[in-house]
C-alpha positions as a printed NumPy array, in Angstrom:
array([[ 43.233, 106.351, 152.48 ],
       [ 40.499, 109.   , 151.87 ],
       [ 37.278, 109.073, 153.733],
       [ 35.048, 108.602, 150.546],
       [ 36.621, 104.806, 150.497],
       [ 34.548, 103.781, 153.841],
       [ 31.68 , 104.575, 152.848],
       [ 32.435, 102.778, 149.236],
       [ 33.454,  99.646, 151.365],
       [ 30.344,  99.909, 153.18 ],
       [ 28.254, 100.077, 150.079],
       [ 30.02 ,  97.092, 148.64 ],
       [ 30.126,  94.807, 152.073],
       [ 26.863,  95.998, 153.726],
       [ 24.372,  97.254, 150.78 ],
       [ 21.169,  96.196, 151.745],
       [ 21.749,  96.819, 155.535],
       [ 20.876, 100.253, 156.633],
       [ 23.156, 103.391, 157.337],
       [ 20.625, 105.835, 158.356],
       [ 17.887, 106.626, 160.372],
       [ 16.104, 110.108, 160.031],
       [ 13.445, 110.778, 163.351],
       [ 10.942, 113.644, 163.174],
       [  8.685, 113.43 , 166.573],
       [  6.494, 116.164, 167.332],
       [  4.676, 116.963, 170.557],
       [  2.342, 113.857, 169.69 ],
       [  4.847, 111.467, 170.345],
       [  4.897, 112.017, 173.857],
       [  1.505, 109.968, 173.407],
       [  1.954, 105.997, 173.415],
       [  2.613, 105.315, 169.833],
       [  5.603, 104.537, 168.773],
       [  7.668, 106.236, 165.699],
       [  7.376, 103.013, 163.507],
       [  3.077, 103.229, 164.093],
       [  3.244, 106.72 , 163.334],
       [  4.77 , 106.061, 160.564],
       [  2.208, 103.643, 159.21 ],
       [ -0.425, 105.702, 160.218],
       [  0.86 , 109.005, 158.669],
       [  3.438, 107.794, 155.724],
       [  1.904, 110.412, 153.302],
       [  2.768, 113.331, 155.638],
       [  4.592, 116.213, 154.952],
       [  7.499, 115.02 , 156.229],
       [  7.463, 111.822, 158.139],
       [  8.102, 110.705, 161.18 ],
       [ 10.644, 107.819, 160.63 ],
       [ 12.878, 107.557, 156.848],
       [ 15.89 , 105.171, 156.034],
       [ 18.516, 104.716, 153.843],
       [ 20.678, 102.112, 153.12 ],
       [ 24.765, 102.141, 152.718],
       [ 24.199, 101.326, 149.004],
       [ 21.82 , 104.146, 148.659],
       [ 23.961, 106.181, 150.734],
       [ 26.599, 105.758, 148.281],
       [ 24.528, 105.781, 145.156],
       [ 23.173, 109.313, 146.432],
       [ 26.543, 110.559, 147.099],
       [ 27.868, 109.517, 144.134],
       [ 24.815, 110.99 , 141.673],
       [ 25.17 , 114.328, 144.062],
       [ 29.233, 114.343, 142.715],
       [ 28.431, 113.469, 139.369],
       [ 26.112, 116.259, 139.178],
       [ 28.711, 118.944, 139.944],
       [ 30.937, 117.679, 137.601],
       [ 28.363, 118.07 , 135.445],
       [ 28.277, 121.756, 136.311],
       [ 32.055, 122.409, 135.941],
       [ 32.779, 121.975, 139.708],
       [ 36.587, 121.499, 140.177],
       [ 38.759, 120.095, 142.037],
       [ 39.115, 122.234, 145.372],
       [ 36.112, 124.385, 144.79 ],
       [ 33.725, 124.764, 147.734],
       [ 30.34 , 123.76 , 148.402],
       [ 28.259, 124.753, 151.025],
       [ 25.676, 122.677, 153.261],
       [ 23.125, 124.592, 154.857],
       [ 20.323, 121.876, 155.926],
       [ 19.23 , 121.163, 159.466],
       [ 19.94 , 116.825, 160.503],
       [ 18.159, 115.022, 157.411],
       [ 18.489, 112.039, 155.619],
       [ 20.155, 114.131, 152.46 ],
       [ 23.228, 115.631, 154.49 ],
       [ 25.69 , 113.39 , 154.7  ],
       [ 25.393, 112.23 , 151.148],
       [ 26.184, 115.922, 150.13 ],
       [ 29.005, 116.08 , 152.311],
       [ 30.386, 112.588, 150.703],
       [ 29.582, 113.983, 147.245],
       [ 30.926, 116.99 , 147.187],
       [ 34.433, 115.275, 148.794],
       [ 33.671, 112.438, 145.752],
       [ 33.462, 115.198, 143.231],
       [ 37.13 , 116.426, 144.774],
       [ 35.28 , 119.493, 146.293],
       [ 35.663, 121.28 , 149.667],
       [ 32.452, 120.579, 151.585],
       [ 31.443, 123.784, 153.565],
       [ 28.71 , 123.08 , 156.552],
       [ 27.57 , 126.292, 157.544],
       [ 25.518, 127.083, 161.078],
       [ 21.836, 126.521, 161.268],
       [ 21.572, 129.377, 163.591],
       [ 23.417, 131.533, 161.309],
       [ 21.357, 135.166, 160.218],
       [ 21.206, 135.886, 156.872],
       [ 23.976, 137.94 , 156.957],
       [ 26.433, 135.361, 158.743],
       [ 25.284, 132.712, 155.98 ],
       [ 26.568, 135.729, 153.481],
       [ 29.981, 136.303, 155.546],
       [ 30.688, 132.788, 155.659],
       [ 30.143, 132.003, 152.395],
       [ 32.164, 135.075, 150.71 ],
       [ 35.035, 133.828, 153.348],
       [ 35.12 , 130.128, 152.308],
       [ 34.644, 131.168, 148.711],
       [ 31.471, 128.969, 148.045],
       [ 30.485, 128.59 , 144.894],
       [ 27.732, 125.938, 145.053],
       [ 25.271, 126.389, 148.04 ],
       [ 22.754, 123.141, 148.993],
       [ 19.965, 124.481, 151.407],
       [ 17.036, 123.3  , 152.288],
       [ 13.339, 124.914, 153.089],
       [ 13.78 , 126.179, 156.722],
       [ 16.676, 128.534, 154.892],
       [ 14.99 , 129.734, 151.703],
       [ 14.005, 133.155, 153.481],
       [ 16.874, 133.603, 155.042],
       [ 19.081, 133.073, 151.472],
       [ 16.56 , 135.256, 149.73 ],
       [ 17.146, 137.996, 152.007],
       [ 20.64 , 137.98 , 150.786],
       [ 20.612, 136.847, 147.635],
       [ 22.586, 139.573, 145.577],
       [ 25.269, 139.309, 147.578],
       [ 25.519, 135.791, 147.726],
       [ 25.541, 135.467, 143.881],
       [ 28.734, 137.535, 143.894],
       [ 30.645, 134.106, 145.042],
       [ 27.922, 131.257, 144.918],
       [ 27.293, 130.334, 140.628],
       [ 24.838, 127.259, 141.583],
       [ 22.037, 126.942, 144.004],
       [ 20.244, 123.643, 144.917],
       [ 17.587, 123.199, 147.098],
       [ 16.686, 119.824, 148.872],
       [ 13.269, 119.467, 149.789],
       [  9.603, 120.65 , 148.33 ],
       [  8.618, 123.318, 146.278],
       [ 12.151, 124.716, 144.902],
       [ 12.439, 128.584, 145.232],
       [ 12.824, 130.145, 141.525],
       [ 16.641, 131.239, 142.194],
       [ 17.563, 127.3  , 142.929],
       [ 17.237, 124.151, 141.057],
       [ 15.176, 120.988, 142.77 ],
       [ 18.088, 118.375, 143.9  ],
       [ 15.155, 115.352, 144.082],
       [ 14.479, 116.054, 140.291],
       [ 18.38 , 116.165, 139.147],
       [ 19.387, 113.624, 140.795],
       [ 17.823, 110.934, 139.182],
       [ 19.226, 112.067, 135.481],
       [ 22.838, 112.061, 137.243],
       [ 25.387, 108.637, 137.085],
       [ 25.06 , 106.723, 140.176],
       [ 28.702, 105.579, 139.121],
       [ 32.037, 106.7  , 141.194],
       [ 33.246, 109.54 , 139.629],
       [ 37.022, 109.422, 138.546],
       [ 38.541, 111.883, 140.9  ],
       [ 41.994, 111.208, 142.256],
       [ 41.872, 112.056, 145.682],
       [ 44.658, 112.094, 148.361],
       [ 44.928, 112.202, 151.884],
       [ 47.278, 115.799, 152.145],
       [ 43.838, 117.142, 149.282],
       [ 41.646, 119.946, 151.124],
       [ 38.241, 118.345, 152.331],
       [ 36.119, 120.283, 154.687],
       [ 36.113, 123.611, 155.888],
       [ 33.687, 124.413, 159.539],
       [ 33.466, 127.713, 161.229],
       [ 35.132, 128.061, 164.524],
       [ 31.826, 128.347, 167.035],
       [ 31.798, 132.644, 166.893],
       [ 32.124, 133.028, 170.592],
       [ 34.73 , 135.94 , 170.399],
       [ 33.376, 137.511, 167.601],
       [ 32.601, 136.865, 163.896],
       [ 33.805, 133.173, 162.888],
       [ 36.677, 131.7  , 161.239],
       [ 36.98 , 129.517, 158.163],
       [ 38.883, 126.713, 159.312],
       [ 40.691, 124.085, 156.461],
       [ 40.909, 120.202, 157.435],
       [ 42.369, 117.8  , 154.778],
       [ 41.528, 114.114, 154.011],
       [ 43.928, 113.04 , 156.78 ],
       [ 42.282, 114.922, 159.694],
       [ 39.085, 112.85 , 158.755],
       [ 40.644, 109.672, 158.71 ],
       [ 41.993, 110.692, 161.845],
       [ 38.268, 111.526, 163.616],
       [ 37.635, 107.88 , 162.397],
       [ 40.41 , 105.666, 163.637],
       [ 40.5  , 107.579, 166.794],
       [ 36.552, 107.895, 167.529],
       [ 36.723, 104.018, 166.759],
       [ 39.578, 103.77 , 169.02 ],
       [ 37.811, 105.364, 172.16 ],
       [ 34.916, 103.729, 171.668],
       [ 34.878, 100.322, 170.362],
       [ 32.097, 100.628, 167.714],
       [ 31.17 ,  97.082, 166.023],
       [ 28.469,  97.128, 163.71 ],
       [ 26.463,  95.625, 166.299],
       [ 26.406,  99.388, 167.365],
       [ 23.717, 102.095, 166.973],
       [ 24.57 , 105.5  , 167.547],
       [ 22.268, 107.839, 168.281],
       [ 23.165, 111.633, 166.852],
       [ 21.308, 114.431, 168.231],
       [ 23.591, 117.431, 167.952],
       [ 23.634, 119.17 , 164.724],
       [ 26.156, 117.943, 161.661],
       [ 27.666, 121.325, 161.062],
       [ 29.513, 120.888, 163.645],
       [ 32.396, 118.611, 164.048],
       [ 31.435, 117.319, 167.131],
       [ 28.212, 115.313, 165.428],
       [ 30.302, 114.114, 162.616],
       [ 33.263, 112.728, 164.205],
       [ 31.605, 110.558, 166.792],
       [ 29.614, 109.348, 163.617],
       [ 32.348, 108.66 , 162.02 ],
       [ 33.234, 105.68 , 164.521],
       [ 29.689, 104.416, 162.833],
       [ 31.316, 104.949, 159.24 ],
       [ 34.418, 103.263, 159.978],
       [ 32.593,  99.734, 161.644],
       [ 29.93 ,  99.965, 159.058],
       [ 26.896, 100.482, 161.553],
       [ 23.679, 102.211, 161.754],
       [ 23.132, 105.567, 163.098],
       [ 20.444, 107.193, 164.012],
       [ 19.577, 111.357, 163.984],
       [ 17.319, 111.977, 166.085],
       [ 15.805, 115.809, 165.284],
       [ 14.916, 116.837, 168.474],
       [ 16.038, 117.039, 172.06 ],
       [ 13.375, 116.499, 174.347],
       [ 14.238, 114.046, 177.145],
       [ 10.894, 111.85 , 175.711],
       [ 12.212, 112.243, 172.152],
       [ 16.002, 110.977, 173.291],
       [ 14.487, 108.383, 175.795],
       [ 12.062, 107.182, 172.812],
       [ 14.63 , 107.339, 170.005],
       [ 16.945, 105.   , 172.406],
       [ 14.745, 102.646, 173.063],
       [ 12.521, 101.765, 169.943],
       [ 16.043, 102.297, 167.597],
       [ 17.98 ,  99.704, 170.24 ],
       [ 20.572, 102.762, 170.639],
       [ 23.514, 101.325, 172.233],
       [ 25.557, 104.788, 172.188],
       [ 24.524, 108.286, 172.393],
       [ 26.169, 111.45 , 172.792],
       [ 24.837, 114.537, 174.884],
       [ 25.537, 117.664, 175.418],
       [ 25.343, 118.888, 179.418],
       [ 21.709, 120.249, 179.296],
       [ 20.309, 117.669, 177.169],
       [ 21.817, 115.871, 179.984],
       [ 20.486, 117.526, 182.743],
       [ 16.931, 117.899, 181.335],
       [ 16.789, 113.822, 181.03 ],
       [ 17.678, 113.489, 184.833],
       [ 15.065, 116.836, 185.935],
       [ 12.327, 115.01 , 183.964],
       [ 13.139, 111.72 , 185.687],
       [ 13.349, 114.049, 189.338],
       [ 10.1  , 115.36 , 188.601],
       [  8.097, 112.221, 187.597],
       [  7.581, 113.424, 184.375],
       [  9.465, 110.23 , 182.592],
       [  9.158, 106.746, 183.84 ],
       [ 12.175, 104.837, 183.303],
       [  9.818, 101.762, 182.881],
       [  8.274, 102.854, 180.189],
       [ 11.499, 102.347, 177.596],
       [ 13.978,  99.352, 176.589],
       [ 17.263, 100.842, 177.547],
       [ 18.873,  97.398, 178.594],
       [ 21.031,  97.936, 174.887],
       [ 22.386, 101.283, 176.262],
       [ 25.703, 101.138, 176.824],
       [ 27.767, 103.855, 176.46 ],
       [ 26.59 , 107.882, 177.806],
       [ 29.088, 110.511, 176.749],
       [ 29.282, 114.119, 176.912],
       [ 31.794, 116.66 , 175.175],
       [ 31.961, 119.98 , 174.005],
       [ 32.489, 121.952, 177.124],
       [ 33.365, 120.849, 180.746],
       [ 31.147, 118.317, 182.669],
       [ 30.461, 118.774, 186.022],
       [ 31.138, 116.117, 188.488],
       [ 27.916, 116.34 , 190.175],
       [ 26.287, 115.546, 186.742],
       [ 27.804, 112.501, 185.946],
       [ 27.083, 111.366, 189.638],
       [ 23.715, 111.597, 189.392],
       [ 23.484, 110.08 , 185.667],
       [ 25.063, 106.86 , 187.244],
       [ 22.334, 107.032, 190.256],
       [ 19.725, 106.761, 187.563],
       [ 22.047, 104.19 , 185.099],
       [ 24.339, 102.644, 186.729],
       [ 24.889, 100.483, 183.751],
       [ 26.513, 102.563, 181.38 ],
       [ 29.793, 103.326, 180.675],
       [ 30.938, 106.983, 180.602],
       [ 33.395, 108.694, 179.012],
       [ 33.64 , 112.224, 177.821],
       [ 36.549, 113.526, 174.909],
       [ 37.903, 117.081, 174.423],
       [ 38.415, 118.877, 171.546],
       [ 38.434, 121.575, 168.867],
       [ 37.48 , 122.133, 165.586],
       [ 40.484, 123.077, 164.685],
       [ 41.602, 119.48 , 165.79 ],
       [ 38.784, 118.135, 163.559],
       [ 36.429, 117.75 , 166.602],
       [ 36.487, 115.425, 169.605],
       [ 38.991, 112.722, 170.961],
       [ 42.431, 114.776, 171.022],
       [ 42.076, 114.427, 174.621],
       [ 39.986, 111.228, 176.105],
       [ 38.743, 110.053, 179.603],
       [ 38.58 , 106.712, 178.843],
       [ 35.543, 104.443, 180.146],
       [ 37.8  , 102.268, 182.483],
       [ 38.221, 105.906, 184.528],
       [ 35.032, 107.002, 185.746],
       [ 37.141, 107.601, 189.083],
       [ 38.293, 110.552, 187.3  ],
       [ 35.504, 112.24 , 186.3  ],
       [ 35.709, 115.702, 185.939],
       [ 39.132, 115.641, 183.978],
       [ 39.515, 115.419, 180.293],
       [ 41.843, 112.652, 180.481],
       [ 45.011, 112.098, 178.227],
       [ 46.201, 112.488, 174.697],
       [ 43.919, 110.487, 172.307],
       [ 44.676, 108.072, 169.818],
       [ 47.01 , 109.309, 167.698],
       [ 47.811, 112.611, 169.64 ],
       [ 50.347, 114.429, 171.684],
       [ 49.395, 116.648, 174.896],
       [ 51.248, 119.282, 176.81 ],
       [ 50.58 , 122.149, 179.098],
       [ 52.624, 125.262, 178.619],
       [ 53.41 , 128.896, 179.692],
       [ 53.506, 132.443, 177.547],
       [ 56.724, 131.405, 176.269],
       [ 55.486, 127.992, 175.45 ],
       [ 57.703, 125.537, 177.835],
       [ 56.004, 123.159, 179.26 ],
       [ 54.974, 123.972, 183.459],
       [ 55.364, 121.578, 185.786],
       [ 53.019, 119.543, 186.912],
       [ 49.935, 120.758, 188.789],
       [ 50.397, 124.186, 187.463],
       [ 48.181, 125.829, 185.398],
       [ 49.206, 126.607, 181.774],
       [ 47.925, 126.771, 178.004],
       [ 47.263, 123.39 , 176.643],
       [ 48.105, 122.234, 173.259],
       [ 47.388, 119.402, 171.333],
       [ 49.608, 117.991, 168.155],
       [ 48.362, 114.622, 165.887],
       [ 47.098, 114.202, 162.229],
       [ 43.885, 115.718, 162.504],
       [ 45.158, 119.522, 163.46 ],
       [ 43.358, 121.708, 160.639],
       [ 45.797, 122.514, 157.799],
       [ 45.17 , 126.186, 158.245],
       [ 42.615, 129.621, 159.365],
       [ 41.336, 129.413, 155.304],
       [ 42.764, 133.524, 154.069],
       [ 43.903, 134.08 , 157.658],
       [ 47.909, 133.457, 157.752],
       [ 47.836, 136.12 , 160.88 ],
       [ 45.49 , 133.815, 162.828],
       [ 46.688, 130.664, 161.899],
       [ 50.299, 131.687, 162.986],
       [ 48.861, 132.562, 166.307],
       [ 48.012, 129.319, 167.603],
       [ 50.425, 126.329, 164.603],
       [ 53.788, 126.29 , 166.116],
       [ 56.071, 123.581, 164.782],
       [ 53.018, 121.213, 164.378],
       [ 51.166, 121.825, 167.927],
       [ 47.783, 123.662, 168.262],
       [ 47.775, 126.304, 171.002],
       [ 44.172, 125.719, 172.071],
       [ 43.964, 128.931, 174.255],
       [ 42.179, 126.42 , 177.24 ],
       [ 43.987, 126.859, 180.563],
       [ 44.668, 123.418, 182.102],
       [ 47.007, 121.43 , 184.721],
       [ 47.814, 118.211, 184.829],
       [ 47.448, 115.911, 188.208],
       [ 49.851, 113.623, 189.309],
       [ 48.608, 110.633, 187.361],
       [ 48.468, 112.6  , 184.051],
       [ 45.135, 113.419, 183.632],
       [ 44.306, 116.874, 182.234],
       [ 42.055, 118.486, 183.471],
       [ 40.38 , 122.061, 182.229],
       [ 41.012, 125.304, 184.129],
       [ 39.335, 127.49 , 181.696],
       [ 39.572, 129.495, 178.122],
       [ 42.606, 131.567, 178.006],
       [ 40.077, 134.972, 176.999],
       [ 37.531, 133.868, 180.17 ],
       [ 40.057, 134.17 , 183.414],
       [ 38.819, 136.749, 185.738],
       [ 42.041, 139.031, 187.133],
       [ 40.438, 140.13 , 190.236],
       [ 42.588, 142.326, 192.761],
       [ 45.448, 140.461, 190.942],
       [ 43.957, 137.198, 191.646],
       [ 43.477, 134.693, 188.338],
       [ 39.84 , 132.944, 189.059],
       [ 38.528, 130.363, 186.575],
       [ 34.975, 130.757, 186.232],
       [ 34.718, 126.314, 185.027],
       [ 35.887, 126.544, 188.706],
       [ 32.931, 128.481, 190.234],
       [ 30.244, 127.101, 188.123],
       [ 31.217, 123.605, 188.993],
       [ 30.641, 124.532, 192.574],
       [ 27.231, 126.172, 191.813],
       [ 26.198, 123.437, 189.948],
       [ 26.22 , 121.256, 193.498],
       [ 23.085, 123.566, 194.83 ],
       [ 20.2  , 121.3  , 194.071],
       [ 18.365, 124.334, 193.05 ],
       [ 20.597, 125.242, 190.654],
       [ 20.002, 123.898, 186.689],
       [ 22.826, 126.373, 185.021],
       [ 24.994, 128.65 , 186.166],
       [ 27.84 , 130.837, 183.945],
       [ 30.396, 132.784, 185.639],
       [ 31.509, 136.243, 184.149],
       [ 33.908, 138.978, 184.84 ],
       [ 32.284, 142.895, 185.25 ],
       [ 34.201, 145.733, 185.305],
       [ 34.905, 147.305, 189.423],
       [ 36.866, 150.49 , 189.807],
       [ 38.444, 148.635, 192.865],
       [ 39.483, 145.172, 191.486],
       [ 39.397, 145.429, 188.241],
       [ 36.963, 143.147, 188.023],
       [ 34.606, 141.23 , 189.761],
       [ 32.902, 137.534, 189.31 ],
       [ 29.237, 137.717, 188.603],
       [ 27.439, 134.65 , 188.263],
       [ 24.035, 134.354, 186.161],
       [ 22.357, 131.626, 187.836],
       [ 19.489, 129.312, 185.948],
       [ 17.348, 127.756, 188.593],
       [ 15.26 , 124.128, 187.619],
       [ 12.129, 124.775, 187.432],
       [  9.778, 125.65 , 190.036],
       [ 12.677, 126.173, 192.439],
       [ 13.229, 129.587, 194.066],
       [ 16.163, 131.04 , 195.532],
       [ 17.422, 134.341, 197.027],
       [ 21.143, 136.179, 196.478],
       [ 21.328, 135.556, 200.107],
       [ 20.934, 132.258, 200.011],
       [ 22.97 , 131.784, 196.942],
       [ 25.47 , 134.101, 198.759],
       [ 25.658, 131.367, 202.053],
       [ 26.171, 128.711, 199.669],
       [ 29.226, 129.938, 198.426],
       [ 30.584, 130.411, 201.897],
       [ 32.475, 127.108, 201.301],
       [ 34.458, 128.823, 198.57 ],
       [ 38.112, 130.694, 199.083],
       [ 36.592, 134.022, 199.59 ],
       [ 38.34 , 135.547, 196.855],
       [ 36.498, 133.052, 194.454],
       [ 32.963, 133.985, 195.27 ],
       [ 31.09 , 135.575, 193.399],
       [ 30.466, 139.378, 193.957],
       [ 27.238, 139.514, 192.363],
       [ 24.593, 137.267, 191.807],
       [ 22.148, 137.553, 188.774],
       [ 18.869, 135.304, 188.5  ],
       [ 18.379, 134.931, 184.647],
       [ 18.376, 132.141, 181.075],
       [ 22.001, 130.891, 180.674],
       [ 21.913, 131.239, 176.559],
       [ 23.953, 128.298, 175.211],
       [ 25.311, 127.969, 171.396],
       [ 24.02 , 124.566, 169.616],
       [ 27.141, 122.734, 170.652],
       [ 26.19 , 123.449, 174.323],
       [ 28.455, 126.16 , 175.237],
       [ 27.879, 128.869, 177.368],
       [ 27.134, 132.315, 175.015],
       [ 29.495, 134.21 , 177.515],
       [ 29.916, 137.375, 175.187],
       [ 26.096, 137.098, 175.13 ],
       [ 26.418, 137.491, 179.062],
       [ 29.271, 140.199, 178.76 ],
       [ 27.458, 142.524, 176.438],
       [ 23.958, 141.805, 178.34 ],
       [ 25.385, 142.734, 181.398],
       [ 28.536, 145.286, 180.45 ],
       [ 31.43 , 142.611, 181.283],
       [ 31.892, 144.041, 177.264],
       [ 32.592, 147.452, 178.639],
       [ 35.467, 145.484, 180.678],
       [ 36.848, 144.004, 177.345],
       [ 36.682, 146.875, 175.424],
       [ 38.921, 149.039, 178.327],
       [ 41.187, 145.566, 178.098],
       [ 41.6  , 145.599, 173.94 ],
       [ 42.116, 149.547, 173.986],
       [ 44.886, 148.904, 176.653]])
């Protein structure tokens, strides 16, 4: 099976019920209205507040989207690029392009101009969809784009000159299925690893790996169509997508929600009847500070529906999740590991029915294998720390033009994740830290996850990031940049006396009072930090060594 055939089943079973929700508030939603009156009361706005679509539209779209790139001499394992912040019109580009028997390409929208031109000269993109918040930032680039990309297409109003209006080809197009022969070993999808160690890489999923995302999302999760998931993170990124795809695969509605406010996510939950949603750690966080601070009233939403809260992309503290069951102690958490280059989350899973092991990952997913090894890649025994790696259906096929890279981390089927982990004595895994982030200090491994866990406890404390700086002495030394909640105040002495419960040779040596810059999947920038505050300097002496 192919991916494109779920959402053709949906189309044919559930037509007239719909897929998609599209949520736009602004600042005047924090007023009483709700997004269906604002809707009434502004539907000729610019771009409004609340859209739909249904699965048979969904489809229809997708398929007139394919149909017009056959039309334009699009073949079979050519790539297309998506470059459109959450909207209505995304997914049914992805779907078309993979309908037309292209390679859909979502590209970063944080990317500068010039990373939109290096990924798309990597992946080889030769049709680019973008829509109006990008038009500057494609113009700027423009020559150099052309070099690769033959066809531009912009969704949205007012069409730049260099691209052709999507909303005025696509009626002309066949809403029809296009006949393209597709198979589960054909390319599909390429994303970009996230770029935290440097420019990022292309990497190559086939139709497989997303059939995989599905059945094990589904798995995890239990979606019925009775569901509604509620998307807030961006759907470049694999993350997003995957935990949709649960959605896709029971044939319920989802909503995206463009915006992360904790009013916005509160409001989106409770007038859509979300029953799932998925947050990142500071969305997270800023829900339970606004709650803290008075500045939400519970009372004020339906979240009776709610039913499942759960967090991935980067490690959870404990002392989160504690205090997100203080304030709902009705919903089920659970929280999944993984990669891009294992097609997103779910390699690794928690599992609802083990909330008495929060702060692990969990075990292999649906469909996966798990094991924790050392350089030479045998597994360690338990309780030691080693590399995990992951092996199932959805590790990506390849690095796209990188056989170097790829044949640093594929052995014999198994993804070397470069995360340090151990496994306890009931065989849940839990995350040490990334390979590239240990701290050697005095000959001493420390593990910032580790430190910034701990920090995280100070009720002062809203973020903290834990980084290694070069010392003549050590080697180097553990700094942590600490992010305190707001209108809190806090010395280095104080932070200092805190850590006093910590193995000395864990605490920090320096303390540093500053904005812990996160990436849009919610983890921490930490070559940000390094170059900000010469930890780079450290690196650099490593690399030339």
């Amino acid at each position: 099976m192919v991916i494109t055939e779920l959402l053709e089943k949906n189309a044919r079973l559930y037509g007239k019920e719909t897929a998609l929700v599209e949520i736009n508030p602004t600042e005047e939603h924090d007023a009483a209205h709700t997004w269906r009156e604002f809707n009434l009361i502004e539907a000729d706005a610019a771009q409004p507040y609340r859209r739909e679509i249904t699965w048979r539209d969904f489809d229809i779209r997708a398929n007139r989207f394919a149909n017009l790139l056959l039309t334009r001499h699009v073949k079979k394992g050519d790539k297309v690029g998506i470059l459109m912040m959450n909207c209505l019109e995304w997914l049914p580009a992805y779907f078309g392009a993979l309908k037309a028997g292209a390679v859909a390409v979502p590209l970063n929208f944080r990317y500068t101009a010039d990373e939109i031109a290096y990924c798309v000269d990597l992946a080889d993109v030769s049709v680019l969809v973008f829509g109006p918040e990008f038009t500057d930032r494609v113009k700027d680039v423009l020559p150099t784009l052309k070099k690769k990309v033959k066809q531009f297409f912009f969704v949205g109003k007012k069409a730049p000159k260099f691209a052709e209006d999507m909303d005025e080809l696509l009626p002309f197009c066949s809403s029809q299925q296009p006949p393209i022969d597709l198979k589960e070993k054909d390319d599909a999808a390429i994303y970009f690893s996230s770029g935290t160690t440097g420019f990022p890489k292309a990497i190559l999923h086939n139709h497989e790996s997303l059939i995989c995302s599905c059945r094990t999302e589904q798995a995890h999760h239990g979606q019925t169509r009775e569901d509604v998931f509620l998307c807030i993170p961006p759907l470049y990124h694999t993350g997003a997508k995957m935990h949709w795809f649960g959605s896709l695969l029971s044939g319920s509605r989802a909503v995206l929600l463009r915006g992360v406010k904790p009013e916005w996510i509160l409001r989106a939950a409770s007038d859509e009847k979300a029953t799932i949603v998925w947050l990142l750690v500071p969305w997270a966080q800023d829900i339970l500070d606004a709650i803290d601070s008075g500045r939400v009233d519970l009372s004020q939403y339906r979240l009776s529906q709610w039913r499942l809260m759960h967090i991935g992309a980067q490690p959870v503290p404990p002392s989160l999740i504690r205090r997100w069951k203080e304030k709902f102690p009705h919903h089920e958490y659970d929280t999944n590991y993984g990669l891009s280059e294992s097609i997103g989350p779910g390699c690794v899973h928690l599992g609802v029915e083990n909330e008495h092991k929060v702060g692990a990952i969990g075990k292999a997913g649906y469909l996966w294998e798990t094991k924790i090894i050392d350089e030479n890649g045998e597994p360690v025994k338990q309780g030691e720390v080693g590399e995990l790696a992951v092996k199932g259906p959805g590790v990506m096929t390849c690095y796209y033009k990188n056989p170097e890279a790829s044949a640093e981390i594929l052995h014999d089927g198994w993804l070397y994740t470069g995360d340090m982990a151990r496994e306890d004595e009931d065989g849940f895994i839990f995350l040490v830290d990334r390979k590239k982030d240990v701290i050697i200090s005095g000959g001493e491994n420390l593990y910032p996850v580790q430190i910034e866990d701990f920090l995280r406890g100070n009720m002062k404390i809203k973020d903290a990031a834990v980084i290694g700086l070069p010392d003549a002495r050590l080697g180097e030394i553990a700094a942590a940049i600490i992010e305190l909640k707001d209108g809190e105040t806090a010395t280095e002495e104080e932070i200092n006396t805190f850590c006093a419960d910590l193995p000395r040779y864990k605490r920090p040596r320096k303390i540093i009072f500053a904005e812990i810059p996160r990436n849009p999947t919610g983890k921490i920038e930490k070559p940000v930090l390094r170059k900000r505050y010469g930890g780079d300097l450290l690196v650099d002496a490593q690399n030339k060594g």
